[in-house]
N, C-alpha and C positions, 0 to 999 in steps of 0.2 A: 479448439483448445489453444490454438499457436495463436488465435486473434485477442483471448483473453489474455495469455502471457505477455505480448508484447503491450496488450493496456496496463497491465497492472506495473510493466516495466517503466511505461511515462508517466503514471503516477508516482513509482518510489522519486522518481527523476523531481516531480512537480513538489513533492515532498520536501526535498533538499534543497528547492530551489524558495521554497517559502519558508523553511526555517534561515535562510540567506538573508531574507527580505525583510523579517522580524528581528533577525539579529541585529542590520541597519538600524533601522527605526529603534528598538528599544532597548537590549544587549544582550550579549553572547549567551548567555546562558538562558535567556526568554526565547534566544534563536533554537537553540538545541533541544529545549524542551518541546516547543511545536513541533521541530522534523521527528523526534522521537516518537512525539502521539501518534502524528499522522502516520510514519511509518508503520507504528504497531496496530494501528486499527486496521490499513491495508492489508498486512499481512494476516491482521486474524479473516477478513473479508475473501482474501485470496484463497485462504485453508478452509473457509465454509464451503467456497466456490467448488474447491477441489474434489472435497468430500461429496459432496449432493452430485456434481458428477460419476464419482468412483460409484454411487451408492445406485444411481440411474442405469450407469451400463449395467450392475451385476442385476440390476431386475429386469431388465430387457436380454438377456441370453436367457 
């Protein structure tokens, strides 16, 4: 559990660091909107993760 957290943690990281890199290259608001997606696909990615976890321990007790 604490190996996925800290991955999905350098992903929000890697996130914000390519909506940085988009905003260079093409403008602020093409930046923000990349970090947005990306963040929000992570996070629904994180919350499936979490679930099918929750969902495995309770059928394994």
């Amino acid at each position: 559990m604490k190996k996925i957290k800290i991955f999905f943690y350098i992903l929000f990281a890697l996130d914000i660091f390519a909506g940085c890199i988009v905003a260079k290259f093409m403008n602020l608001f093409a930046g923000i909107a990349a970090a947005s997606v990306l963040l929000t696909l992570n996070i629904t990615v994180y919350t499936v993760i979490l679930k099918v976890m929750k969902v495995s321990n309770n059928k394994s007790r």
